[in-house]
N, C-alpha and C positions, 0 to 999 in steps of 0.2 A: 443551536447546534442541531445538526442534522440526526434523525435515529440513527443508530449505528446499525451494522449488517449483520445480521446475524450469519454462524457458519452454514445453513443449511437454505439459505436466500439465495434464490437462481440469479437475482442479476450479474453479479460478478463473474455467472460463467461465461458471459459475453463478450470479456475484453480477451482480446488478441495478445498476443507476446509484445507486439513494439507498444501499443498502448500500455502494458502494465510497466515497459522498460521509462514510456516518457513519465508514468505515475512517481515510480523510482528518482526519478530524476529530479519531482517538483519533489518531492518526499526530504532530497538533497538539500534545496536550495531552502525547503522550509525549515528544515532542522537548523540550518546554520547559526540563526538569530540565538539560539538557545545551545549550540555548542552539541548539538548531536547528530551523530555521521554514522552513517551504514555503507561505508566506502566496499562492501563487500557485497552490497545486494544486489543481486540480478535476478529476473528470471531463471529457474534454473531447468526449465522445459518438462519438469514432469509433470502429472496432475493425479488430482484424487478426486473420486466420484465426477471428472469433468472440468475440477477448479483448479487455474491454471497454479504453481508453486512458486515462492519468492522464496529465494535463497539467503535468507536470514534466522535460521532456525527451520526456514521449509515450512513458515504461514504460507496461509492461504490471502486470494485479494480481498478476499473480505477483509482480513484483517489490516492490510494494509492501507485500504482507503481510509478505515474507522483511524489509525494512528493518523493517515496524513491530514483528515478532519480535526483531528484534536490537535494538530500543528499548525493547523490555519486557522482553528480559532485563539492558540495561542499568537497569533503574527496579528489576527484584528485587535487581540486587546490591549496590544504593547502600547 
């Protein structure tokens, strides 16, 4: 497994709005296997310090790539 992001790691300020929407998206397809849906999450265009907002509580991408990590190594180990 990948280290996870911390919240104050500038990569994540990088990605663009349709980039975090298609993250969302694999996010979607990786949940499925394990019966978990975020039918509600979008980008939701605000940001803090920079970092774009996922509208799921209104994380950050950090956090959301570290979940969709922990989703994809749940999908290799099945």
């Amino acid at each position: 497994m990948n280290a996870p992001f911390e919240p104050h790691d500038t990569y994540p300020r990088t990605y663009t709005e349709p980039e975090v929407t298609a993250l969302i998206s694999e996010l979607h397809e990786c949940g499925k296997p394990f019966g978990i849906q975020w039918g509600s999450a979008a980008v939701n265009g605000a940001t803090i310090d920079g970092r774009l907002l996922v509208d799921f509580g209104d994380t950050s991408v950090a956090t959301l790539l570290n979940l969709l990590e922990l989703l994809r190594e749940g999908v290799r180990a099945r």
